[in-house]
C-alpha positions in Angstrom: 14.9 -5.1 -6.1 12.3 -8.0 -4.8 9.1 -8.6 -6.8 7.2 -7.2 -4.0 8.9 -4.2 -4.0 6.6 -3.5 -7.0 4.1 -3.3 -5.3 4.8 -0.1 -4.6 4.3 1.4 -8.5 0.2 0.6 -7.9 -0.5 3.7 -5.4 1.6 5.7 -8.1 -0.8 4.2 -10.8 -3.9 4.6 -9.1 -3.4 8.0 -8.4 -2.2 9.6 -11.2 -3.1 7.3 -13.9 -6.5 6.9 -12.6 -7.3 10.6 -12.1 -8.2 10.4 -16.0 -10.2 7.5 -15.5 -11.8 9.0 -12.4 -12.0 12.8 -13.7 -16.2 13.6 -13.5 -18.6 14.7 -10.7 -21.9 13.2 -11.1 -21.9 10.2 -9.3 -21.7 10.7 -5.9 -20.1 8.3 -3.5 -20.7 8.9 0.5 -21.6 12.2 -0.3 -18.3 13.3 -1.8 -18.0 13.6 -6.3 -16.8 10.4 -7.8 -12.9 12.3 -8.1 -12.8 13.3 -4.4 -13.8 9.7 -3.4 -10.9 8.3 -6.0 -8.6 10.2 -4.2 -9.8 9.5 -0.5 -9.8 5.6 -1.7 -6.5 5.8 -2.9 -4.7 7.4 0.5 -6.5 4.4 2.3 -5.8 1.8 -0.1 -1.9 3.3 -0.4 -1.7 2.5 3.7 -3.0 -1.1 2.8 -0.2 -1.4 0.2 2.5 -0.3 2.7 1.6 -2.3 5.5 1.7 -5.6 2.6 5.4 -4.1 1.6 6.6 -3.9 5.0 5.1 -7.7 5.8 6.3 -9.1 3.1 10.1 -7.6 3.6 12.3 -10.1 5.2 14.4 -7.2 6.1 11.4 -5.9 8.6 11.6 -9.9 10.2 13.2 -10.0 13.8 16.4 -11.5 14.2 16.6 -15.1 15.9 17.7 -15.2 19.2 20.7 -16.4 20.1 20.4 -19.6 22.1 23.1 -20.3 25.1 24.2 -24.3 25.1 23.7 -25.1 28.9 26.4 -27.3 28.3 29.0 -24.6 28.0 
């Protein structure tokens, strides 16, 4: 496993270890309670973390061409 594959455990500890942290109503953020804009946050900020994974994976790289020699 690469280091940035790790990346991957933050979505799962935003969501579900933050839910504690994030677990009231009163504020209100862009109209919605504080745990329904955790939540909401968290889908956009997982999509962020992807899109670094999948960047970051020399795996997701295209191959080199193959260059002819003239020559031959």
């Amino acid at each position: 496993m690469k280091p940035f594959h790790l990346l991957g455990v933050v979505p799962f500890l935003g969501i579900l270890g933050g839910i504690f942290f994030a677990n009231r109503v009163t504020p209100y953020v862009l109209g919605m309670p504080f745990i329904l804009f955790w939540l909401v946050l968290w889908v956009v900020l997982i999509s962020a973390t992807m899109a670094v994974i999948y960047r970051l994976d020399p795996a997701n790289r295209p191959a080199p061409a193959h260059r002819k020699d003239p020559a031959s």
